[in-house]
C-alpha beads as a LAMMPS data file, in Angstrom:
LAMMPS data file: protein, C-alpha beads

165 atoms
164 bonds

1 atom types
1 bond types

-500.0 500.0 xlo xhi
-500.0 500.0 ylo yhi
-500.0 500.0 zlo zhi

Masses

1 110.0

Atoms # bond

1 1 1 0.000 0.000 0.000
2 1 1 1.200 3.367 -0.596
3 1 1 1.993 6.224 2.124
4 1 1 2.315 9.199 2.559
5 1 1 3.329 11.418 -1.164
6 1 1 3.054 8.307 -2.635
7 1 1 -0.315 8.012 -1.889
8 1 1 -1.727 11.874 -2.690
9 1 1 -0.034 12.557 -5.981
10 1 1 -2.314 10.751 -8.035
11 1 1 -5.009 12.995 -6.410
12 1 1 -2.929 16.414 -6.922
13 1 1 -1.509 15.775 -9.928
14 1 1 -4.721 14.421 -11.739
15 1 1 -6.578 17.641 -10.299
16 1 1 -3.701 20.443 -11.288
17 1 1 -3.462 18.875 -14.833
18 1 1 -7.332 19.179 -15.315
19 1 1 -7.936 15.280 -15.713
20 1 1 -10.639 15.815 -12.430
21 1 1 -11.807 17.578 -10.055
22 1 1 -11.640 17.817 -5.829
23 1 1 -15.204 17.650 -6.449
24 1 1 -15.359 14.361 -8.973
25 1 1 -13.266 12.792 -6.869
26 1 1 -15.243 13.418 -3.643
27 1 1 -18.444 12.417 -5.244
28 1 1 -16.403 8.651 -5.820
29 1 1 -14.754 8.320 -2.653
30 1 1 -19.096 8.988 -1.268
31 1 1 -19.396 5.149 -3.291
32 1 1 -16.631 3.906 -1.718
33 1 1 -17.614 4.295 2.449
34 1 1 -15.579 1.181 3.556
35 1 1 -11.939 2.394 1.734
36 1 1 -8.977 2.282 3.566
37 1 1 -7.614 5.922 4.722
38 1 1 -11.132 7.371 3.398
39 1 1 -10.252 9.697 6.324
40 1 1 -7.103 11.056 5.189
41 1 1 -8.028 11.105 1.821
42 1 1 -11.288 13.244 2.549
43 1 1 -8.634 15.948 4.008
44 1 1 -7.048 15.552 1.019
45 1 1 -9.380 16.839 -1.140
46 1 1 -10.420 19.532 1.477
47 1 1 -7.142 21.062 0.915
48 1 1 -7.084 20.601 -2.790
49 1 1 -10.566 22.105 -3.160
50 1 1 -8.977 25.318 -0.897
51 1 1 -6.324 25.535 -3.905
52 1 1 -3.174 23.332 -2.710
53 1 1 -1.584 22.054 -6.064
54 1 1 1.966 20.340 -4.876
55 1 1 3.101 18.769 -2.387
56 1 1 5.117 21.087 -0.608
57 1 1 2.201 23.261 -0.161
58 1 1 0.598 20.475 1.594
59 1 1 3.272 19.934 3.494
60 1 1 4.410 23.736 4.359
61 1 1 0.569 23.695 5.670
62 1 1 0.946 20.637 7.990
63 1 1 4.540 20.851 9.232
64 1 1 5.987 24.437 9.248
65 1 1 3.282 27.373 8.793
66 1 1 0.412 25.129 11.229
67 1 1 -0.180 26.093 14.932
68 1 1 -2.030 29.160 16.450
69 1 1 0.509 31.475 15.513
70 1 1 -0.134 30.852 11.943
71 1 1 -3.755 31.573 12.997
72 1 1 -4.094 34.775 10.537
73 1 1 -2.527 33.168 7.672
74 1 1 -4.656 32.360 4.529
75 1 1 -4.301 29.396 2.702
76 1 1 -4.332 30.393 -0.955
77 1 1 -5.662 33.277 -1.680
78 1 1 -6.244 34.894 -4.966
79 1 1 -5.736 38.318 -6.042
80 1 1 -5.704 41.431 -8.706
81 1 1 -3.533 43.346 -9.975
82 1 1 -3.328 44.681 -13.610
83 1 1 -6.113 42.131 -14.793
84 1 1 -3.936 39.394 -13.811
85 1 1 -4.989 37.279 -11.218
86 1 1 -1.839 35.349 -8.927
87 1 1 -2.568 32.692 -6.294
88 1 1 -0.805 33.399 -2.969
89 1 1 0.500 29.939 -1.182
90 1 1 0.045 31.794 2.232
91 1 1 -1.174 35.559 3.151
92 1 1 -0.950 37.418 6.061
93 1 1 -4.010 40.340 5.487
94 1 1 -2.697 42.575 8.415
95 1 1 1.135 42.277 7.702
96 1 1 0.457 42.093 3.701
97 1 1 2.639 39.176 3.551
98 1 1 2.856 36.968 1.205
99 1 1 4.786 33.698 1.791
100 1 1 5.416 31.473 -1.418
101 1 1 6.190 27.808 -1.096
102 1 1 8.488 26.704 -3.791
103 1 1 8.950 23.430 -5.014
104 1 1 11.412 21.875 -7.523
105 1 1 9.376 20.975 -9.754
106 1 1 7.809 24.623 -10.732
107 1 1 10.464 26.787 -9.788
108 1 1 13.524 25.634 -10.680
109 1 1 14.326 26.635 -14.505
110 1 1 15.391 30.727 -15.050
111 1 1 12.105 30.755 -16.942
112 1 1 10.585 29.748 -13.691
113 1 1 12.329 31.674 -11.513
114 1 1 11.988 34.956 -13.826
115 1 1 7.900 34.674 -13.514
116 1 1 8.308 34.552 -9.885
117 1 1 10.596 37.489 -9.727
118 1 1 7.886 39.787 -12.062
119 1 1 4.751 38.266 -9.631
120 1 1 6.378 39.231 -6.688
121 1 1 6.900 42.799 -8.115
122 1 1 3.119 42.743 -9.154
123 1 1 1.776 42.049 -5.625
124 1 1 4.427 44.402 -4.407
125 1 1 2.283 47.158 -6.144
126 1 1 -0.286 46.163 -3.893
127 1 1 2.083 46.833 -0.444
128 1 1 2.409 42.933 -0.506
129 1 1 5.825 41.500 0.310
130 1 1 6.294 38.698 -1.026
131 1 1 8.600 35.832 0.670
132 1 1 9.662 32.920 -0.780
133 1 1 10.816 29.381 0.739
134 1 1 12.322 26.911 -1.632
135 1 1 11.645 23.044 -0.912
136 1 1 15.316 22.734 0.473
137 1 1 15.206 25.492 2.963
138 1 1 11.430 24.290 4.271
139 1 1 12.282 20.548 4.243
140 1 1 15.800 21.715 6.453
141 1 1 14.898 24.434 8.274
142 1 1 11.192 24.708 9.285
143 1 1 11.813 26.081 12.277
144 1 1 13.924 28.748 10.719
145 1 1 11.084 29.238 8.070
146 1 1 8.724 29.682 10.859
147 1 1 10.595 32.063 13.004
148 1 1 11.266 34.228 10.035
149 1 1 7.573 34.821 8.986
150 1 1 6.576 35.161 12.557
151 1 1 9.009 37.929 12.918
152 1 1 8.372 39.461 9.851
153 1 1 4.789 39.483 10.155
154 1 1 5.495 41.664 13.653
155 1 1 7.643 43.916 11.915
156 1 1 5.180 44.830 8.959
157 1 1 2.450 45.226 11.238
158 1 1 4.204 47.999 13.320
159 1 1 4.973 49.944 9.986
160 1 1 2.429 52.825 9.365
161 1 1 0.383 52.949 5.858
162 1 1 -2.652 51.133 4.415
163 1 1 -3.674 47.805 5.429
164 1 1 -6.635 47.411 4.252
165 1 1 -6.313 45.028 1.596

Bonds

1 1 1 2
2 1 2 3
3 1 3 4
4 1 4 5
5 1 5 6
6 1 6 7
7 1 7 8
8 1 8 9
9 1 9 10
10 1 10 11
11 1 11 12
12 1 12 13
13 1 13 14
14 1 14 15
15 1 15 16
16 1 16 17
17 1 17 18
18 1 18 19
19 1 19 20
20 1 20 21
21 1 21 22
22 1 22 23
23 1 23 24
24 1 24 25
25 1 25 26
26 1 26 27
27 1 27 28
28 1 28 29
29 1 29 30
30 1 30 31
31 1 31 32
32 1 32 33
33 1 33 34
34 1 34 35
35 1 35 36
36 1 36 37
37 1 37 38
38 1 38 39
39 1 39 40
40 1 40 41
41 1 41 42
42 1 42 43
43 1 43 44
44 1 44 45
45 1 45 46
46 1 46 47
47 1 47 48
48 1 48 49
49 1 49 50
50 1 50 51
51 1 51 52
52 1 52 53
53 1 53 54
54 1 54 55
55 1 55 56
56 1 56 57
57 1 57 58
58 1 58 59
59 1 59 60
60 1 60 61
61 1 61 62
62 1 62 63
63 1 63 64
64 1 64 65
65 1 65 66
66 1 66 67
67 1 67 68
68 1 68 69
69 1 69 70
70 1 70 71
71 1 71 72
72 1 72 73
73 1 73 74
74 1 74 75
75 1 75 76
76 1 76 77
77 1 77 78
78 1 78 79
79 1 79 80
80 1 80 81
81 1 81 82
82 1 82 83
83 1 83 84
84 1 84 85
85 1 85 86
86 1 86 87
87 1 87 88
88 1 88 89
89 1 89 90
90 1 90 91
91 1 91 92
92 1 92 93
93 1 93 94
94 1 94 95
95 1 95 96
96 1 96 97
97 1 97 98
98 1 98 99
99 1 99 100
100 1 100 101
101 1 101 102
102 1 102 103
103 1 103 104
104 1 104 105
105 1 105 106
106 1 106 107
107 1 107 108
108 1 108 109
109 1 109 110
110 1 110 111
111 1 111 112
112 1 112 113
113 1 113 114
114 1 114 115
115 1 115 116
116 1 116 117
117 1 117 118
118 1 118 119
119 1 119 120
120 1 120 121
121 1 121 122
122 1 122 123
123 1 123 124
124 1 124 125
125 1 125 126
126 1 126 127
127 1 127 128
128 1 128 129
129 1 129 130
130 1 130 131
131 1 131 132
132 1 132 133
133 1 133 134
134 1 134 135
135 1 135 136
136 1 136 137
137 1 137 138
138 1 138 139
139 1 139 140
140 1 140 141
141 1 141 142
142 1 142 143
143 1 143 144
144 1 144 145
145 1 145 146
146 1 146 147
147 1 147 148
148 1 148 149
149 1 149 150
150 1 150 151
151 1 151 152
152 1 152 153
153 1 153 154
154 1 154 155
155 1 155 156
156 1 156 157
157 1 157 158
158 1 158 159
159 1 159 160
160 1 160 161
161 1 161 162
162 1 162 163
163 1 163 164
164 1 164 165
């Protein structure tokens, strides 16, 4: 039996390449009310249906930005600028902070890396700072990660200006 990553790709992957849905595959696991890790697999699709699409999201939510001081961050939320929308992994409303979980597999080529860098710099037109974790540093250092957001969550909120986004 698979575990584990193993055991919710099939689930993320099928849903962020548009062969199904959170909600298709909710509506199969209903016919199914004896399956093993039905549980676990109903959070799944909680989370995917809330926008998680890798994961490192999934795991950034469970293991490093959980726990009630992480109680004001927002699990990916959407937003406007230009007539673009972007997807933000994590935001902080009162600290306009954005914090980016980036995996390997979408973030690794300059091609990659150079959308990133002109996303961040649209959000920033919004006051939103944008902070970014690649898989390495969150899978090594969660505690790090952690402490870092906390503290600059704290700091942005003490700045004077507009926070009303």
């Amino acid at each position: 039996m698979l575990s584990g990553s193993d055991q919710r790709a099939p689930a993320v992957v099928a849903v962020r390449r548009w062969v199904t849905t959170a909600l298709r595959l909710r509506q199969e696991l209903s016919r199914h009310p004896r399956l093993r890790g039905r549980r676990d697999l109903a959070v799944l699709l909680d989370r995917i249906d809330a926008g998680c699409r890798s994961e490192l999201e999934l795991w950034g939510y469970d293991r490093v930005f959980s726990g009630p001081q992480f109680a004001e961050l927002e699990r990916q939320v959407p937003v406007r600028v230009g007539g673009r929308s972007h997807l933000l992994d994590c935001f902080d409303r009162r600290a306009l902070l954005a914090v980016e979980l980036d995996g390997r597999q979408h973030h690794d080529s300059p091609a990659q890396r150079e959308r990133d860098l002109a996303r961040d710099a649209a959000v920033a037109e919004l006051g939103i700072l944008a902070v970014r974790y690649a898989h390495r540093r969150l899978t090594t250092d969660p505690r790090g990660c952690r402490e870092q957001v906390l503290r600059l969550a704290e700091v942005r909120r003490r700045q004077p200006g507009d926070r009303s986004q």
